[in-house]
Each structure stands twice: as C-alpha cells, then as structure tokens.
GUZAKOL-594796 format. One line per field, with one value per residue (C-alpha): residue number from 1; z, x, y. Coordinates in Angstrom, 3 decimals, m for minus. Example, Ala and Ser with C-alpha at 12.3 -4.5 7.8 and 13.67 -1.06 7.14 Angstrom:
2
num <- c(1:2)
zz <- c(7.800:7.140)
xx <- c(12.300:13.670)
yy <- c(m4.500:m1.060)
This chain:
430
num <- c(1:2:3:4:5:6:7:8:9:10:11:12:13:14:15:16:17:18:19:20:21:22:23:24:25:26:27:28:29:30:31:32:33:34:35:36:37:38:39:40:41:42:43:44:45:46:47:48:49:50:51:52:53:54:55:56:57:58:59:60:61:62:63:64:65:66:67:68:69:70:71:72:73:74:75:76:77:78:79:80:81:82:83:84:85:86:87:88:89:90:91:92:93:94:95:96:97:98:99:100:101:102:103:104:105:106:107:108:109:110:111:112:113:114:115:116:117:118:119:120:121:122:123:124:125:126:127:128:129:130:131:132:133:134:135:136:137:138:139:140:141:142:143:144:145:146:147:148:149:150:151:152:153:154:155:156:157:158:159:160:161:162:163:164:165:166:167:168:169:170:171:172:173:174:175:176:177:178:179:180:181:182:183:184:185:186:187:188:189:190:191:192:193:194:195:196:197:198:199:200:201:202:203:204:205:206:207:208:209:210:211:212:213:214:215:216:217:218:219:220:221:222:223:224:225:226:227:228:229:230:231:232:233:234:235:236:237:238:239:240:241:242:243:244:245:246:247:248:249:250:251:252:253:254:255:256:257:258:259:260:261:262:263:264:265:266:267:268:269:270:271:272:273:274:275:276:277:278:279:280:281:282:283:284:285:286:287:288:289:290:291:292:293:294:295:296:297:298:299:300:301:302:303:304:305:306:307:308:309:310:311:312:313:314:315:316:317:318:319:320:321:322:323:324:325:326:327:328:329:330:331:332:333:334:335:336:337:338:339:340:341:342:343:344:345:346:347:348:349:350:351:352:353:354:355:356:357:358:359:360:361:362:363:364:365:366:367:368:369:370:371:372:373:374:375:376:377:378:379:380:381:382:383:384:385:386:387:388:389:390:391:392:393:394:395:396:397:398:399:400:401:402:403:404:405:406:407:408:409:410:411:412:413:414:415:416:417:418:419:420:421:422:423:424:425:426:427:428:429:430)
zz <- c(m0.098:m0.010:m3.567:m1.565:1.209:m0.987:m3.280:m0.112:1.199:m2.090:m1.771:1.740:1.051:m2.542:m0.178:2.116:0.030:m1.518:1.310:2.011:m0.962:m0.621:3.163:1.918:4.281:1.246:m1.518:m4.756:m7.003:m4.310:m3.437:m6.613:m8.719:m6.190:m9.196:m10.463:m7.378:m7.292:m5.332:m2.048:m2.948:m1.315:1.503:0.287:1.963:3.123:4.731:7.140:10.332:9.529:8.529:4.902:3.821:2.212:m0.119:m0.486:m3.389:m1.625:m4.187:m3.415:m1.291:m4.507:m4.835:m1.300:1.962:m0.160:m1.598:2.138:2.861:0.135:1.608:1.208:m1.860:m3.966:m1.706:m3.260:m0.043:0.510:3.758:6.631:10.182:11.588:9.157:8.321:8.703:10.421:8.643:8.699:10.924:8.127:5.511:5.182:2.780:1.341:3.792:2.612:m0.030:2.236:2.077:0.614:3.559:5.975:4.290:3.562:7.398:8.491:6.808:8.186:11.464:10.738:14.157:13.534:16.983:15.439:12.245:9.090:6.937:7.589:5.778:4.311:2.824:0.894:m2.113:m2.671:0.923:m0.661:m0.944:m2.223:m3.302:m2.376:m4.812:m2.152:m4.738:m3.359:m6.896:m4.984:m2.859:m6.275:m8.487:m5.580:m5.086:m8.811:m10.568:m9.356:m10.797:m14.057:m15.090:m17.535:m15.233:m12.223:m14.666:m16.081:m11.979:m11.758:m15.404:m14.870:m11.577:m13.429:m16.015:m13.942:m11.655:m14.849:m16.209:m12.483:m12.331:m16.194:m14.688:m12.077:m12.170:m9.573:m11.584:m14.635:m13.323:m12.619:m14.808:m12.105:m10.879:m7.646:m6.663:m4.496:m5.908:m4.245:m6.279:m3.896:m5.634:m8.894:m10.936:m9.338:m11.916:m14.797:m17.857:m17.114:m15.035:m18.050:m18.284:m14.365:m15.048:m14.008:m10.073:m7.660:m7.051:m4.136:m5.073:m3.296:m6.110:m9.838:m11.198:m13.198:m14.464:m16.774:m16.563:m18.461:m16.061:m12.305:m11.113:m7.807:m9.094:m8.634:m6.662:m3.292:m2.501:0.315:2.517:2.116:5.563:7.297:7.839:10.869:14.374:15.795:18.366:21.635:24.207:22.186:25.446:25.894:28.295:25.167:21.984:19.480:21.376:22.573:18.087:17.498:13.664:11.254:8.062:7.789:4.752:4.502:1.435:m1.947:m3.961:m7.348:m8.963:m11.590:m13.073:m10.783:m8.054:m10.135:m7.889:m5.140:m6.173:m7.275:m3.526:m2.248:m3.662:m2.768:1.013:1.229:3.941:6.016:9.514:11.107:7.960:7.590:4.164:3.232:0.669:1.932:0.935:2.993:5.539:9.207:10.477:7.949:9.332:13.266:11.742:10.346:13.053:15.494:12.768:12.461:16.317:16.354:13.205:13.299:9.694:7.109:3.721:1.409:m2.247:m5.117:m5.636:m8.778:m8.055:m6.488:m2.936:m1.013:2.180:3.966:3.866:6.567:8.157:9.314:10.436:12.405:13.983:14.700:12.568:10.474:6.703:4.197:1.174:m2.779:m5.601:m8.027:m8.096:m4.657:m4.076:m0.349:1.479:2.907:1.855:2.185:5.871:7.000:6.187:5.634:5.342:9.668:9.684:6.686:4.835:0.849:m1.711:m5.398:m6.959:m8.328:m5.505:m3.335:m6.387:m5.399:m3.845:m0.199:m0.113:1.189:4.463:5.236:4.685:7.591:9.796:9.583:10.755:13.811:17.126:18.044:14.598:14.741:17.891:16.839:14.091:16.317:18.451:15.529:14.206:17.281:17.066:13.556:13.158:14.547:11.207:9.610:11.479:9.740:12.518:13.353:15.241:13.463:15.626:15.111:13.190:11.825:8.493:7.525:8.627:6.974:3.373:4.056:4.594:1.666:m0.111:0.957:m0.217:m3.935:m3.807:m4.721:m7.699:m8.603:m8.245:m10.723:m13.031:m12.994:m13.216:m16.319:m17.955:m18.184:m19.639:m22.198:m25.689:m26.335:m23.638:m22.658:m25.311:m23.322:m23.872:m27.350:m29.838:m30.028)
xx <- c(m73.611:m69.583:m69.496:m71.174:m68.684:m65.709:m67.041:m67.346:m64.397:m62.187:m64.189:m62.982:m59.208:m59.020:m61.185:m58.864:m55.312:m56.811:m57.177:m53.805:m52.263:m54.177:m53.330:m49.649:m49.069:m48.199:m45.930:m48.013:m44.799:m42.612:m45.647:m46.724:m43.046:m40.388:m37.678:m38.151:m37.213:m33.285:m30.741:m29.540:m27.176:m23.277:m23.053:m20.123:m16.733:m15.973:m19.527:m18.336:m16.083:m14.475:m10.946:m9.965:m9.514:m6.348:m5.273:m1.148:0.191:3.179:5.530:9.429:11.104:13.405:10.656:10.802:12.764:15.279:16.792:17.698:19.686:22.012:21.479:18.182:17.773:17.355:14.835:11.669:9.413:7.584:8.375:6.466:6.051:8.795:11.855:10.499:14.019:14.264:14.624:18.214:19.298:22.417:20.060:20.933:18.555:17.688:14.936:12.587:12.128:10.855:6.941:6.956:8.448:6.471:3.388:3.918:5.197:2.367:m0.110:2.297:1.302:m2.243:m3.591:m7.242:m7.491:m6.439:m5.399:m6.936:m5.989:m6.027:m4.819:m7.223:m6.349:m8.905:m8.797:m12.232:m12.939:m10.644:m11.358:m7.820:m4.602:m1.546:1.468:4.365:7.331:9.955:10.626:12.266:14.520:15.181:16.121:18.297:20.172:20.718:19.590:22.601:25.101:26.329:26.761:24.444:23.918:22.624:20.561:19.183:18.286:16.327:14.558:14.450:12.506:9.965:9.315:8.705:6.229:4.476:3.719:3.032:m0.185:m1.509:m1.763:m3.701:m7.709:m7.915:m5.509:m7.268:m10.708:m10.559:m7.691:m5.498:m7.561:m8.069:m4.092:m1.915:1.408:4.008:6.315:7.794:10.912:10.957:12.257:10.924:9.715:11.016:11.078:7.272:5.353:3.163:1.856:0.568:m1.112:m4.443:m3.809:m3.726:m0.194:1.340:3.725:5.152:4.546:3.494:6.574:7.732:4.464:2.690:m1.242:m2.619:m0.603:m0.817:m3.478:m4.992:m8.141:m6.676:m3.588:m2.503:m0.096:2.452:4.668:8.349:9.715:11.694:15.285:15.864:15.039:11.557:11.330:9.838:10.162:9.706:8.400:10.095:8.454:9.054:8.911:9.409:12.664:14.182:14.622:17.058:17.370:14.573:15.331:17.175:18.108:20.391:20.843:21.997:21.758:22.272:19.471:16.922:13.567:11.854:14.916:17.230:15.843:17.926:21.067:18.812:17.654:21.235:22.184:19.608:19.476:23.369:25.023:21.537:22.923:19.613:19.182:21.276:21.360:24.162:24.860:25.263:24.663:22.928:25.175:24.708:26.533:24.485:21.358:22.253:23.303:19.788:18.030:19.908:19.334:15.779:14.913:16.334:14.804:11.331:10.764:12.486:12.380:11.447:12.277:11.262:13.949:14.173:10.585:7.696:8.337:11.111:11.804:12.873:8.974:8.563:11.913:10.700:7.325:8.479:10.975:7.867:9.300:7.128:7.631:7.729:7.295:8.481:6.865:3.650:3.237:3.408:1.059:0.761:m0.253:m3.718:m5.042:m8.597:m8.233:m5.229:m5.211:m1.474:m1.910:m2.854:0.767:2.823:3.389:3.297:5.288:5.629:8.778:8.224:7.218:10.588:12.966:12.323:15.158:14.152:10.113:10.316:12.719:10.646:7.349:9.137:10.085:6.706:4.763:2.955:4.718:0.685:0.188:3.833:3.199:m0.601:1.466:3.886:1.412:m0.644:2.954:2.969:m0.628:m0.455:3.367:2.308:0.693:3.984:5.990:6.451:6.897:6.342:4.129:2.101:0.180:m3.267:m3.677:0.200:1.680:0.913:m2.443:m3.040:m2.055:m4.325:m7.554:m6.386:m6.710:m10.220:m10.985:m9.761:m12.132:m15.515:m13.921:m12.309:m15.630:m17.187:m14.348:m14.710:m18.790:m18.418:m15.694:m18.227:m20.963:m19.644:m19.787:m17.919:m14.754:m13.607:m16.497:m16.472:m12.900:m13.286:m13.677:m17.202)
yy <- c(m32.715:m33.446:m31.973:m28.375:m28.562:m29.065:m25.518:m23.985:m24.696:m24.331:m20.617:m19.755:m20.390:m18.290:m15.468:m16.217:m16.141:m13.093:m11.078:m12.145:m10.552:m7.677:m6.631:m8.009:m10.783:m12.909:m12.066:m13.484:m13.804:m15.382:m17.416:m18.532:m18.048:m19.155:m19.911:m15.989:m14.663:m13.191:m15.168:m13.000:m10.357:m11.386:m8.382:m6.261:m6.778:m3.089:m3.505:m5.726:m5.490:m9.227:m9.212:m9.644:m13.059:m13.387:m16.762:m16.635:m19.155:m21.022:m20.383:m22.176:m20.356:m18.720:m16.512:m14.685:m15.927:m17.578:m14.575:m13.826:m16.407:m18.410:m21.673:m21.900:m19.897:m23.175:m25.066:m26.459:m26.384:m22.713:m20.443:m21.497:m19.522:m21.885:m20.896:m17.227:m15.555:m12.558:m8.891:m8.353:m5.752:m4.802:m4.423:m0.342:0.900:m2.382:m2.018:0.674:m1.397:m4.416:m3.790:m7.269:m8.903:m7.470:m8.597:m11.858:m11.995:m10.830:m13.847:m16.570:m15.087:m14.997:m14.067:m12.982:m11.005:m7.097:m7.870:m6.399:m9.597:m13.003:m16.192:m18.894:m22.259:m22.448:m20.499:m20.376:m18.606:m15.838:m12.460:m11.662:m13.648:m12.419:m13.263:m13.358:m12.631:m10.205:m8.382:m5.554:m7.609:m9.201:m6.030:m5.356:m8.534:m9.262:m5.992:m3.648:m6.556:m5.711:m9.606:m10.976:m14.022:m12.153:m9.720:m12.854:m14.838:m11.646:m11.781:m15.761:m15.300:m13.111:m15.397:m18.488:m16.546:m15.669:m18.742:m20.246:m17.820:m18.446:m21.758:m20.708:m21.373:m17.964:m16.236:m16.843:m16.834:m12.851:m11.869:m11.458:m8.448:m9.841:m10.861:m8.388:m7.878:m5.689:m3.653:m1.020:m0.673:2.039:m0.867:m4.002:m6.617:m4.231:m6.791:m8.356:m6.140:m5.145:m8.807:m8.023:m4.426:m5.762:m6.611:m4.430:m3.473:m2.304:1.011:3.866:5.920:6.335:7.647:4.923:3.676:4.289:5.097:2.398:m0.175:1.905:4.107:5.027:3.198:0.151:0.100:0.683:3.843:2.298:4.093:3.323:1.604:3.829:3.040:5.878:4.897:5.604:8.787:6.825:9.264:12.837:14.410:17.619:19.916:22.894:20.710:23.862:25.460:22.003:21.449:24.273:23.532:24.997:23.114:19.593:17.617:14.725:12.865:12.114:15.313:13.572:12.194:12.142:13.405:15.685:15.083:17.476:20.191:18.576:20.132:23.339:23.886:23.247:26.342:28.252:27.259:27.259:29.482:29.997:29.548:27.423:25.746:21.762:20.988:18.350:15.638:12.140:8.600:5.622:3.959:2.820:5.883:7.981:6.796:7.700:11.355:11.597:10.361:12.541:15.506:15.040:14.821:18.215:20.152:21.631:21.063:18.403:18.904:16.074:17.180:14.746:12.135:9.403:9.479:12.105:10.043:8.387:6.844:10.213:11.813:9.090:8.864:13.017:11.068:8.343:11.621:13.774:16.273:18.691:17.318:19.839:17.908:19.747:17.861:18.578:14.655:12.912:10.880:9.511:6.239:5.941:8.685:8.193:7.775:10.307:13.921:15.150:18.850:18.099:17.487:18.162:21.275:21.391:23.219:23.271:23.202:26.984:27.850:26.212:27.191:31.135:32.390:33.256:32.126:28.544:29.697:33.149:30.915:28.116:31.953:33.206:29.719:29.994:28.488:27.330:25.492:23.482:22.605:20.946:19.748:17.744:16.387:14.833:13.487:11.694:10.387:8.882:7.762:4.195:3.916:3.942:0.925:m2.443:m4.539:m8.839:m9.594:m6.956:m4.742:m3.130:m0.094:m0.677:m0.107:m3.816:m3.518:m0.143:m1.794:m4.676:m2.390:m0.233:m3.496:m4.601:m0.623:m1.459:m4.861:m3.420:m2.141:m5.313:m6.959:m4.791:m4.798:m8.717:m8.747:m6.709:m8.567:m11.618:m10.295:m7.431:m7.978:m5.195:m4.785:m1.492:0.179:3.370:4.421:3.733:7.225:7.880)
C-alpha cells in the first residue's frame, strides 16, 4: 500500500514540475543546471547617475604641489586637502596650462553632492585612477631653462613616475588604459610620454601627437584655462551696438606650424578701421588690455597657434564674444555634449587668407543671429571656469564626465586584451 502512495505521489510532482515548465513558471536549466547559468552582467558606468569613482596614487609631493612652492618641493608625504596651496594669482600664462591642478584639487575636495568624480581609497572600488603628476607645470618650471640640470629635474621626474606605475598591480592589471593622465601643455612629458600612449590623456589638442599615441577614441579634448577675467555682468540693454569693435586679436604673431598664418592675416586685416589686430605677448597688463578688448568686439578671431587651439578660443568665451576660430584641425572640448557652431563661427585658412572674405563675411552677419549667439555664450561659458570648490556643471566636472564617456571603451579594450591570441589582428595587412 505505502509502495502505491509513494508511485502516486512521485507521479503528481513530475505532472506537476512538468506543467511547470511548460506554462514557464520554472526555468528547467536554471532549475536543474544552476552552475551553467551566466554570472549578472556589471551595469555599465555611463548607465548610471552615480558619480565616477576616481582612485588618485599619492605620489610625494615633487610630483604636483611641490613644484609650487620650493620649500616643500622635496617632501616625502603626498598633498593632502589641508596644505593644497592655492593657484597663484602671478602665475601669467602659466595658468592655461593648469588643467592638472584643478583636477587633482578637485578629488582632495571630494564632495559627492554635484560633483561628477569622486575619490575612493580603495583601489579596487575604482572606476578610474588618476595619476596626479603636473608634467605641464613641470616643462614649464624646468623645461624653458637651458641648464642641463633643470632639463634633467624635468626628465628625472618622468622617469621616476614611470617606474612607480610598472610597479603598480592597477597599472599593470589594465595596461594603464584605465589611469587619467593630464598633459595640457604641447610638450608636457616630452622624453616618456610614448611609454603612457595607452591611458586616457587629458590634451588640449592633437597637434603634437602622434595618432598611434593620442586619439579622440581614447582621450579627453580639454579646454585651456583662461587667463582673462570672466564677464559677470554683460547686461547691456543693446549688446551688439554697446561692442563697437568688429574684429579683435591680441597676441603673439610669431609662431609655428599652422600659426604662421598669424603674421599672414596681420597683413591682410591691417589698416581696417573697426578691425584691432596687434602683436603682444602675455603679461598682467596684457591680460587687462585683452579683457577690456574682448568685452568690446563682436567677434574675436582665434587663428591656429603652435598648435590647432590655444587659450584665447576661450578667453573670447569666458568674454561672451563671438569666436571666429581659423584652423582645418581644431578639435574642441566636450564635444559630444556642446554644439559650437550655436556660438562660434568657423573658417578655413583658405578661406581667411583671401584678401577681403573673412571681414565682408563678419559685415554681412545678421544683427538677430549675433545676438542668439551672445546669449548662448552666456549660457554655456560656466562650463569653461576652473574654479575650488568646484561647482556643478564646471570645467572640472565637464573633464570628469568626458572621462566616464571614454570608460566603456577602456573596458572593452581591456576584455579583449585577455583573451586574444592574436593582439591587434585587425590592423594587421590582410
């Protein structure tokens, strides 16, 4: 009799397991096969609101806040929130170069609340590692020198930062790909930065790199920091009449690559009576000039200097003053989110080298269209201030969510690195 109940019972529950499957309340394979089931996929960063999370090496203070400050230049222990020095005010244009020290700032802050990056002291919680080496500040303290003993402190400083990251289990355990490393200056890091072409790098431009180690791909397109003073109050009641000037340009007109056409366009716009075109080089009384010239001008022209960008595209930005950029090369900071031609006007250099087209093209623009102009120049140039604390939607903050953009890639650069047999096979000749 118990040997009946047991069949009958052992019946009902395969009937009943099998009707399961079959109406689909019960996943056979996950029932039957847990182990073969795939682990949960980890939710992609950019598909999240939560801020980046951000692992920064505390490197001795050599390496960043010491080159600010001789006394300290030597000490062991890293930069903390406490003895962060302030940017100095008499930097001149060592400044535009300061991306570095603005980021870095911005992690010893590391207040969530706004902010598109925050710092974690746990490496493995890390999304991305920031290398906090001011290269530029570097070049410019011991590059300009002629000695071979300040040449070297800059070299020297390369080479220990080198071998500090091959030591590195993160460093190592993704190639670098995954480390932020800010080179803002043309020739920041100049004798090693091949050995760091697989992070993502944070540039103003391309010009001085070549493809195989800088590409929008991977790297992050910065704006230089401007070194004229922001235009609070630009609220004229008739913004287009109250800037009398149609064309300004103040700078150095001797320089190299595509920024030969400097001295080309100097001759061409010479003599044009609303037109201020005039050689000068970056010092504090320079800088009030151009910021009084720029609050004035409709339209500043930003032709191509030792490289397709410089620091005066976004001087004319922060002035609310119509850019009118000359280069077949620029490339420009956040691109994916901000649309320049809303606010900027584009030439190529044939196209500005004819005698007469670039000032009748400026004479025939519509009053209507500056004026929407303006008013977006107004709505976006908060995107362009470096600034501690940071603020939301800032310049620091920008570059941070440009670098959570690059990290999908990165990912998949990393994921394929482990498992191909044969690296690279694609760009190999078929």
């Amino acid at each position: 009799m118990y040997v009946k109940v047991a069949i009958c019972l052992t019946f009902a529950i395969l009937l009943l397991i099998s009707c399961s499957i079959y109406v689909g309340t019960i996943d056979a394979k996950s029932y039957f096969f847990p182990l073969l089931q795939p682990s949960p996929l980890r939710l992609s960063l950019c598909a999240t609101d939560r801020p980046l999370r951000v692992y920064m090496y505390d490197l001795p203070r050599k390496f960043n806040a010491g080159m600010m400050d001789r006394g300290t230049s030597q000490v062991a222990a890293p930069a903390t929130v406490e003895n962060f020095p302030p940017w100095p005010k008499t930097s001149g244009l060592k400044r535009q170069h300061s991306v570095e020290y603005w980021l870095m700032a911005s992690l010893l802050y590391n207040e969530e609340e706004g902010s598109e990056a925050i710092r974690v002291s746990d490496p493995e919680m890390a999304d991305a590692f920031f290398v906090p080496f001011f290269s530029s500040l570097s070049f410019n303290k011991h590059g300009h020198v002629t000695t071979d003993a300040e040449a070297d402190a800059d070299r020297q400083l390369q080479v220990e930062l080198l071998e500090f990251l091959r030591q590195s289990k993160y460093y190592q355990r993704s190639g670098g790909r995954d480390h932020v490393i800010p080179m803002t200056h043309p020739n920041a890091f100049r004798f090693l930065r091949q050995e760091l072409n697989a992070s993502i790098l944070i540039v103003v431009d391309f010009g001085r790199y070549p493809r195989n180690m800088s590409s929008l791909s991977k790297d992050v397109v910065a704006p230089y920091v401007h070194v004229v003073d922001s235009f609070t109050d630009d609220d004229p009641l008739d913004p287009y009449g109250s800037r009398t000037t149609l064309l300004f340009f103040r700078g150095n007109t001797v320089r190299k690559d595509e920024g030969k056409i400097r001295v080309k366009l100097a001759n061409i716009l010479a003599g044009i009576d609303d037109v201020h075109f005039e050689n000068s080089v970056g010092t504090p009384k320079s800088f009030k000039m151009s910021t009084k010239g720029m609050r004035l001008s409709k339209f500043c022209l930003h032709p191509a200097g030792d490289t397709p960008s410089s620091c005066r595209l976004f001087d004319a930005i922060v002035s609310h003053c119509v850019p009118v950029i000359v280069s077949d090369k620029i490339e420009l900071p956040y691109e994916d989110e901000i649309d320049y031609t809303e606010f900027s006007i584009f030439f190529s250099m044939k196209e500005a080298l004819e005698p007469g087209y670039l000032i009748d093209q400026l004479r025939r623009f519509p009053k209507d269209r500056w004026i929407i102009m303006w008013m977006r120049l107004k709505n976006v140039s908060h995107h362009y201030e470096f600034q501690y604390p940071p603020k939301k939607e800032d310049a620091v903050n920008m570059l941070w969510r440009q670098v959570k953009h690059k990290l999908p890639g990165v990912r998949l650069a990393v994921h394929r690195s482990r498992r191909l047999k044969v690296p690279d096979w694609w760009r190999r000749k078929r």
